[in-house]
C-alpha positions as CSV (number, residue, x, y, z in Angstrom):
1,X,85.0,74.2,90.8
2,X,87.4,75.6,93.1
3,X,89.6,73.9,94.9
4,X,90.1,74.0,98.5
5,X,93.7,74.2,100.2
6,X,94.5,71.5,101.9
7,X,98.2,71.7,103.7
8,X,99.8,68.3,105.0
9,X,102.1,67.6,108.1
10,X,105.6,66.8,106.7
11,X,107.1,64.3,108.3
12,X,110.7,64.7,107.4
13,X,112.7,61.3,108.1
14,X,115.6,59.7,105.4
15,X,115.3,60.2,102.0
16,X,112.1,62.5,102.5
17,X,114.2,64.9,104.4
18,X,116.3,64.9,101.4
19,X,113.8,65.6,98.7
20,X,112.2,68.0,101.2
21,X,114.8,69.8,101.4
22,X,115.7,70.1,97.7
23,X,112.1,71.8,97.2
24,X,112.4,74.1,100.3
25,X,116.1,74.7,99.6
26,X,115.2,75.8,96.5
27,X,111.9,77.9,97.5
28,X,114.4,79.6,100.1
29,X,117.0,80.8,97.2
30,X,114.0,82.0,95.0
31,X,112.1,83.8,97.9
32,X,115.4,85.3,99.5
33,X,117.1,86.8,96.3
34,X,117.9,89.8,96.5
35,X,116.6,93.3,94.3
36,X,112.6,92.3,94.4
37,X,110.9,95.0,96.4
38,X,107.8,92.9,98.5
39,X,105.4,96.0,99.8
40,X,102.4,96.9,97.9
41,X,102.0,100.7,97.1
42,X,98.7,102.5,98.0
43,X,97.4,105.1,95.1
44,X,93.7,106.6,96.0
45,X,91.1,104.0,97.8
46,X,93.4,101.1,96.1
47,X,96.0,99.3,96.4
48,X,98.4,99.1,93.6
49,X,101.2,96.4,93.4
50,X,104.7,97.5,92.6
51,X,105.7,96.4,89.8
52,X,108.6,94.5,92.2
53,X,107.0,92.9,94.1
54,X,107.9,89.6,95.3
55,X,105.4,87.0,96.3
56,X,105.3,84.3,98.7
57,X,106.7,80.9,98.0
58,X,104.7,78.4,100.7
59,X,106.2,75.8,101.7
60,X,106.2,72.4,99.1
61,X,103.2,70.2,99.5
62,X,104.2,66.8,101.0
63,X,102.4,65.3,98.0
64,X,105.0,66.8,96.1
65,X,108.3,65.9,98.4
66,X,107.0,62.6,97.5
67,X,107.1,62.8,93.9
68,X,110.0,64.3,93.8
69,X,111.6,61.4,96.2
70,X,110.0,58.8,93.6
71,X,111.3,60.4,91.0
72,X,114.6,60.6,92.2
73,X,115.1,56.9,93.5
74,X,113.8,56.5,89.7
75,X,116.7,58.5,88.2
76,X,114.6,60.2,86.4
77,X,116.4,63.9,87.6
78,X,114.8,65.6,84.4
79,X,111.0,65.4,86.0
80,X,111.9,65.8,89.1
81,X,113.7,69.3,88.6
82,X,110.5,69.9,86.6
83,X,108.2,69.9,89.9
84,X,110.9,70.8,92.5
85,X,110.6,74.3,90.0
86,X,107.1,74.6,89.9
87,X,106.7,74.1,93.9
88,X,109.8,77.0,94.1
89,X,107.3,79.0,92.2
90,X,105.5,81.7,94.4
91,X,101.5,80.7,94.8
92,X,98.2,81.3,97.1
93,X,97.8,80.0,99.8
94,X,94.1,78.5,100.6
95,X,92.1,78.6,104.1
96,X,88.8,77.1,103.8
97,X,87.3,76.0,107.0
98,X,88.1,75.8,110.5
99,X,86.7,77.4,113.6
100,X,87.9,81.4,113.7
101,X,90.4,81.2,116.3
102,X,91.7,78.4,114.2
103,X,91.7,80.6,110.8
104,X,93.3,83.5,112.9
105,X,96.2,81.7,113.7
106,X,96.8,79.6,110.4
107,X,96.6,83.3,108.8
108,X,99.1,84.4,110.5
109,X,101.5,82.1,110.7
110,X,101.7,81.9,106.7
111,X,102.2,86.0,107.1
112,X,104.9,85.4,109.5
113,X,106.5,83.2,106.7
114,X,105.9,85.2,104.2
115,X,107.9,87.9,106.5
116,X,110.8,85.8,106.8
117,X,110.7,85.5,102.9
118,X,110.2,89.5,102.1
119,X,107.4,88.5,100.1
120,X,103.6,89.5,99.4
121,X,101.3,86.3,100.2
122,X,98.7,85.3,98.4
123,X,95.8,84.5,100.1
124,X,92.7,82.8,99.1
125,X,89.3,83.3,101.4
126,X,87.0,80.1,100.7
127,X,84.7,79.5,103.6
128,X,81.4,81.1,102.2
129,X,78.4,79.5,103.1
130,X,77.0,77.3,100.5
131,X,79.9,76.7,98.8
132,X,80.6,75.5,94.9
133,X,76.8,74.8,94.9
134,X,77.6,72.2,97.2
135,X,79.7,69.9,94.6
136,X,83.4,68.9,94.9
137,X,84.0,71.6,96.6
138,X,81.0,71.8,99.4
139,X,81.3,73.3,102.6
140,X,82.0,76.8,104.4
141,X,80.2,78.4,106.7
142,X,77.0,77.2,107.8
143,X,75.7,80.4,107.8
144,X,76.0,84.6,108.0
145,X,76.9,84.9,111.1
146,X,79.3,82.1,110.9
147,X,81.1,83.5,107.8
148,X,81.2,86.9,109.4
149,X,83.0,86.0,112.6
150,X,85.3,83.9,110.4
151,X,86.4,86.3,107.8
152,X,86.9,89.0,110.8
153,X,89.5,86.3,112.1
154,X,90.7,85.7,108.6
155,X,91.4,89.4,108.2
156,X,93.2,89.3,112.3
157,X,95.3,87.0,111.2
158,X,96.8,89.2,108.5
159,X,97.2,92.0,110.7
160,X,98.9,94.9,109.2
161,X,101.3,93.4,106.9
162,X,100.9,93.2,102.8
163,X,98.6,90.8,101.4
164,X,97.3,89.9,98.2
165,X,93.3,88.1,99.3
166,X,91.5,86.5,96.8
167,X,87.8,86.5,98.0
168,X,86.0,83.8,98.1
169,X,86.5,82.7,94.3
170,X,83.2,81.1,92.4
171,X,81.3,83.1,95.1
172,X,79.8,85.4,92.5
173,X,80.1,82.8,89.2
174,X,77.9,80.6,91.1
175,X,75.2,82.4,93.1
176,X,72.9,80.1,95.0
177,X,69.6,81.0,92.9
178,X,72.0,79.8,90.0
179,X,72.8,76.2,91.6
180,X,69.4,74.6,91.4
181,X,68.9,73.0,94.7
182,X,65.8,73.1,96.8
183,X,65.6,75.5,100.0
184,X,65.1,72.1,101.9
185,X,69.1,70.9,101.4
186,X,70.6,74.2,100.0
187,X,69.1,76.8,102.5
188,X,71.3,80.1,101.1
189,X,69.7,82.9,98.9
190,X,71.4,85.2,96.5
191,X,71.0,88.4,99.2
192,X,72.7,86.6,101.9
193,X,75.7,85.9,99.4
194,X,75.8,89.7,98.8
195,X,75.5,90.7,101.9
196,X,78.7,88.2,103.3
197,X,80.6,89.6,100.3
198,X,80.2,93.1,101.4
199,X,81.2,92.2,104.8
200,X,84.6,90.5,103.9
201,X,85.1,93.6,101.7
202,X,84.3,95.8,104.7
203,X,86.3,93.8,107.3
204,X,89.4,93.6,104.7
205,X,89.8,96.6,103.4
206,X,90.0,98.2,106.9
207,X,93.4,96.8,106.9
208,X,95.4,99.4,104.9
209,X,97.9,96.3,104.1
210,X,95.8,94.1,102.3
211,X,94.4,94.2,98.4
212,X,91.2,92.4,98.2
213,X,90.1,90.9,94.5
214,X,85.9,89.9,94.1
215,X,84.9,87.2,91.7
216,X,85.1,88.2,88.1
217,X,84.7,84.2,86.7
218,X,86.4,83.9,83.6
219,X,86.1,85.0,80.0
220,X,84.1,81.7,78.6
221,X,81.4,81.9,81.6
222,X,79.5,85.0,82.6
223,X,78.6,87.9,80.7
224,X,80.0,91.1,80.7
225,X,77.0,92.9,82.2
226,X,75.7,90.1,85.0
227,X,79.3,89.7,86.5
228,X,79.7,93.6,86.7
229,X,75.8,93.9,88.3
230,X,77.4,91.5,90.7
231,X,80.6,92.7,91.5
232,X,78.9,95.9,92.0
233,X,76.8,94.7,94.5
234,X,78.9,93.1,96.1
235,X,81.2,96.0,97.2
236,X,83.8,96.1,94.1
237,X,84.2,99.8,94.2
238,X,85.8,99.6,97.4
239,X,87.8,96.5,97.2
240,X,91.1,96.7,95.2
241,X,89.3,95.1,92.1
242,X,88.4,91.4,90.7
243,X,90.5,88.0,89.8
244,X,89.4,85.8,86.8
245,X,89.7,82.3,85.9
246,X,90.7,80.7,89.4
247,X,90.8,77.2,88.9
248,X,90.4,77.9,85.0
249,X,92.2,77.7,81.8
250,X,90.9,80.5,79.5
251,X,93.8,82.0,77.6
252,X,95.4,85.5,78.7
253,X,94.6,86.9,75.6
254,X,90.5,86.5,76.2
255,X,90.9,87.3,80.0
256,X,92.9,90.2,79.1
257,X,90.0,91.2,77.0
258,X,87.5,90.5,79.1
259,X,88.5,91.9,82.2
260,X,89.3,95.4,80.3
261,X,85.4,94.7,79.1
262,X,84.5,94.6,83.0
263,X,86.5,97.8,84.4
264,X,85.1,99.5,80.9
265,X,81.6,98.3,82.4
266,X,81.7,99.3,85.5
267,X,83.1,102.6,84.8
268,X,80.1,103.1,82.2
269,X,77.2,102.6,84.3
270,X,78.7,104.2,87.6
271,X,79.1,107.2,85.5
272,X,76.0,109.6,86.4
273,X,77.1,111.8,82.9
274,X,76.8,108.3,80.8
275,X,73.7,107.0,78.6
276,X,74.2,103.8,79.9
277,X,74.0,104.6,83.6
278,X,73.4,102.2,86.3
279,X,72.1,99.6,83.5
280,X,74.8,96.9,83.4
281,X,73.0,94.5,81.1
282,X,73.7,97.0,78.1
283,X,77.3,96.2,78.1
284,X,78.8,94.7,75.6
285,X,80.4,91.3,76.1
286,X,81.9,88.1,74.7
287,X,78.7,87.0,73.6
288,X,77.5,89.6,71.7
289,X,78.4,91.4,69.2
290,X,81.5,89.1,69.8
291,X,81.3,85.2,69.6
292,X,82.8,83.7,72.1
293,X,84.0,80.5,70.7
294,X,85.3,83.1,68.0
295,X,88.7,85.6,68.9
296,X,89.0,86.7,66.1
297,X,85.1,88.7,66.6
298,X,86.3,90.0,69.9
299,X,87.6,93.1,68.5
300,X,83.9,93.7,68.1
301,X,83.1,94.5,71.6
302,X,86.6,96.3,72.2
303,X,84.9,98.6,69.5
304,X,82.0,98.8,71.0
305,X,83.5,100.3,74.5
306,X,85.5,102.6,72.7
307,X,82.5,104.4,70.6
308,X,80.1,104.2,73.6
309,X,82.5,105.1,77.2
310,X,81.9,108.8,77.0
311,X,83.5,110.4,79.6
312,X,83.9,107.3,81.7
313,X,87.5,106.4,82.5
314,X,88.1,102.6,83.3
315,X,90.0,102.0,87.1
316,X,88.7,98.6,88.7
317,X,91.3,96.8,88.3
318,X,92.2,92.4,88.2
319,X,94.3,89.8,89.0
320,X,94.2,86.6,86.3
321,X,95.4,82.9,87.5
322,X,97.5,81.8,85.4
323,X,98.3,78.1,87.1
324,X,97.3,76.2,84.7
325,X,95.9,77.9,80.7
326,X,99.3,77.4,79.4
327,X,97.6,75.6,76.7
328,X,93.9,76.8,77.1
329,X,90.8,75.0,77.7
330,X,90.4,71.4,76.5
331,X,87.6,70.8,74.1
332,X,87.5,66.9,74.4
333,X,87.7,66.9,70.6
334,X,90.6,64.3,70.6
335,X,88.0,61.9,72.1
336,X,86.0,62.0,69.0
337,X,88.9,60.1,66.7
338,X,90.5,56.9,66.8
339,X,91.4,55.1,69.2
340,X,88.4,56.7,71.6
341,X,85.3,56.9,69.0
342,X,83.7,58.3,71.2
343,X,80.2,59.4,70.1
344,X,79.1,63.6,70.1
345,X,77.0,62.8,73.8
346,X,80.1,61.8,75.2
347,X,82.3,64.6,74.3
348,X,79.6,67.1,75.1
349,X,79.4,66.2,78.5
350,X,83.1,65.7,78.7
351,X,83.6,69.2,77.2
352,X,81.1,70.8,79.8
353,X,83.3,69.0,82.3
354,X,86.6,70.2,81.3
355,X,87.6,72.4,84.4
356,X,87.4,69.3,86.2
357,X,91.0,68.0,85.9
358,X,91.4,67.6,82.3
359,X,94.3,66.3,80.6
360,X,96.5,68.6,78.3
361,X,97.1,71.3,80.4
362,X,99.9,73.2,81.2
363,X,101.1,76.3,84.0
364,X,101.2,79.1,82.3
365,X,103.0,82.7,83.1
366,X,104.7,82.7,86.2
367,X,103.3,85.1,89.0
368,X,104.5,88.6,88.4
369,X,103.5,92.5,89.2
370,X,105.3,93.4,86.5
371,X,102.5,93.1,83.8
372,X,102.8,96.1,81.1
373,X,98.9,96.3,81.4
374,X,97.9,99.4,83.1
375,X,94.5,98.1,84.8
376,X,96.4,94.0,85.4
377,X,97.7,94.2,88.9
378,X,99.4,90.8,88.2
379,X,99.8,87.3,86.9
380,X,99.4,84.9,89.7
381,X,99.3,81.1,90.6
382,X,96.0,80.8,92.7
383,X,94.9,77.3,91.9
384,X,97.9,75.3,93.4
385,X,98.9,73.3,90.5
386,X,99.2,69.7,91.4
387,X,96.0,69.8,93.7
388,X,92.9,67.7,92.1
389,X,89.9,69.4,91.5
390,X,87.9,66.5,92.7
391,X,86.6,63.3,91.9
392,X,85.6,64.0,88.1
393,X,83.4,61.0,87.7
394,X,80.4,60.2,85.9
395,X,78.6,60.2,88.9
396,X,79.5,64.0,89.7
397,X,78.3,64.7,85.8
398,X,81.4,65.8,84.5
399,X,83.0,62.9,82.8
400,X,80.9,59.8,80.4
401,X,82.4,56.9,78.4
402,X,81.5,54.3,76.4
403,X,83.0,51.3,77.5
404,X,82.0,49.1,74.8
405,X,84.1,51.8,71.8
406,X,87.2,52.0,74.0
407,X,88.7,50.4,77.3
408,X,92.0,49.1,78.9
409,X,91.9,46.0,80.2
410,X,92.6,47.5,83.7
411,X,89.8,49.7,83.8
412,X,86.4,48.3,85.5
413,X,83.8,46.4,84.0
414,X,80.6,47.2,86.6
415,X,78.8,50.0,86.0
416,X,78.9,51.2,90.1
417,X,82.9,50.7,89.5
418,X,82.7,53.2,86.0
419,X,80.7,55.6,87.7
420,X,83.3,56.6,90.1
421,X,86.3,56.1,87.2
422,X,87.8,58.9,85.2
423,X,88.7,57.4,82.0
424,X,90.9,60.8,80.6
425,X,93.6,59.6,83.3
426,X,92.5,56.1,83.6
427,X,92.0,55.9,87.0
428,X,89.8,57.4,90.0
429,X,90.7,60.7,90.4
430,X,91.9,62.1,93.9
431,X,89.6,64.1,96.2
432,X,89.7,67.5,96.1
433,X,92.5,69.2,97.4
434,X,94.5,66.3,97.5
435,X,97.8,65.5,95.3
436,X,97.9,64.3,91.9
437,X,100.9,63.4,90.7
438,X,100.3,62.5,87.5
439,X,98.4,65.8,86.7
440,X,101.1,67.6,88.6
441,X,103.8,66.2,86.1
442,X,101.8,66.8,83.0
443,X,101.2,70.2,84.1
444,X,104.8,71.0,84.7
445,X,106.0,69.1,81.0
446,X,103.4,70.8,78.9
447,X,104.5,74.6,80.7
448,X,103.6,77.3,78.2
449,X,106.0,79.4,78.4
């Protein structure tokens, strides 16, 4: 479910030029203000943010010059200031493919921007092999050896400058022993992922510059106790710490939570003087004695922590992406009433789709290191709002419909056309990576805050 980066050449002629350069002008004013510090500090085998520090503003998608540019010969200046905003807004960078020398270089040309801003970049690793379980997101490398020499170029590019690396995200959410695919078309096994995991940890962390965040998920997917025996594994304790919800919209509230529940965990069972040693599937969690679907039970496993930690003191620290939960996950419930009707099998499978661009949704708390919350390194935008997360069809699994209870009299009639139709937007979604302006728009008019 994440998404891959995909950067575009601009092409800056007429009126392009001009809405081009009303994004980048006002990128360049955001970046280059003064007072923001832009180095990370360096406290034990971490590396902790300053609080100041200012992150990288890439430059605007050309998917967005052109909606801005629409907008504008539109009049409508309102929406257009809306997205010119949210592309001045710092955010990660993605590299997800490529051959190394190509990585290499792409790497470092965004850290020689991100020099000429003063600014921290964000940068997102997403070339495993066996990626997303091979959905809307497949690719990476096509195997260990491949990934290894690509993340060592990924980690020349950077050099020794500051950087913020978000590794490999859904790598750990979605082992391949979890994906369901026979050896015969999904060759990868869970100890190969572990073992590429703790090579990109290795490799990275060599350079003193860089602060390297593992998979954590997100607070409404794996447990307490499996994600921290993975992140353990995979080389946590010497990376800078974890990132939840890429690509996600779980609340801050939860992820605050249940990232507190993780550092709490690992702490525990790495703890030779703790009962609970080296036995992660103790830990409490949202599931239990909490209930997920229910906050107001979470307080339940916060108790838990605090009557069994011992001596254990909590340091693995996280990252949270807040591009897009302004308004939380969408439960598909609206689909139920009138006009949709839409029978309980249809919003089930819509529900268990709803990370695939659903409707509703809006950016959420802007990228910061300046969090008040001791083990939160910072709020950032790593999803790049505006990008699809893929075709979400009925033929990928994540959307259904029932034609016959509600349909426009634009949307197909065939069942081949419906199966590649995304009736939330009413449309067929863009591929992944790819602009969508109309998600792009609602995401920057339903901004919470």
């Amino acid at each position: 479910m994440a998404i891959r980066f995909m950067r575009h050449a601009l092409r800056l002629t007429g009126t392009t030029l001009l809405a081009t350069l009303v994004l980048a002008g006002t990128a360049l004013a955001a970046a280059l203000a003064p007072a923001a510090a832009s180095t990370a500090g360096h406290a034990g085998t971490g590396r902790n943010l300053d609080p100041a520090t200012r992150f990288f503003v890439p430059p605007p998608d050309q998917g967005a010059v052109q909606q801005v540019l629409q907008l504008l010969k539109s009049g409508d200046l309102a929406d257009a200031k809306l997205i010119t905003r949210m592309e001045a807004t710092p955010k990660a960078v993605w590299f997800d493919g490529g051959t190394p020398a190509q990585v290499q270089a792409q790497v470092r040309q965004t850290m020689t921007e991100a020099a000429f801003e003063h600014a921290v970049p964000v940068l997102v690793a997403y070339d495993i092999p066996g990626r997303d379980c091979a959905q809307y997101s497949a690719g990476g490398a096509l195997d260990q050896a491949g990934y290894e020499a690509w993340i060592s170029a990924f980690t020349a590019g950077i050099g020794r400058g500051p950087a913020v690396v978000i590794l490999e995200p859904d790598a750990l959410g979605n082992m391949p022993s979890g994906c369901g695919l026979p050896a015969s078309v999904y060759p990868f096994t869970d100890a190969e992922r572990i073992a590429e995991l703790n090579y990109a940890v290795s490799a990275l962390e060599a350079d003193r510059g860089a602060s390297v965040y593992l998979d954590g998920t997100h607070s409404a997917w794996q447990s307490v106790g499996t994600i921290t025996q993975r992140l353990l594994e995979a080389g946590v304790q010497q990376a800078q710490g974890f990132f939840l919800n890429v690509s996600n919209y779980q609340p801050n509230d939860e992820l605050l939570d249940y990232g507190t529940w993780i550092s709490d965990c690992v702490a525990m069972v790495t703890d030779p003087s703790n009962a609970f040693y080296n036995n992660p599937s103790v830990c409490a969690s949202q599931y239990y004695p909490a209930t997920q679907s229910d906050f107001s039970t979470w307080g339940l496993t916060t108790a838990w922590y605090a009557q069994n930690m011992g001596n254990a003191v909590a340091a693995t620290r996280f990252v949270i992406d807040t591009s897009r939960n302004g308004n939380g996950p969408n439960n598909m419930q609206t689909y139920e009433n009138a006009p949709y009707d839409q029978p309980a099998s249809v919003i089930s499978t819509l529900a268990s789709g709803n990370w695939c661009n659903p409707p509703g949704a809006g950016l959420s708390t802007r990228p910061t290191a300046d969090t008040g919350v001791p083990l939160l390194d910072a709020y950032l935008w790593v999803k790049v709002p505006g990008e699809s997360d893929g075709q979400c069809d009925a033929a990928g699994g994540v959307r259904a419909w029932d034609y016959t209870d509600y349909t426009q009299p634009s949307w197909p009639t065939t069942s081949a056309q419906q199966q590649l139709f995304d009736p939330l937007w009413g449309l067929d979604d863009p591929a992944a990576g790819a602009w969508f302006p109309q998600q792009a728009l609602q995401l920057a008019q339903d901004a919470n805050p």
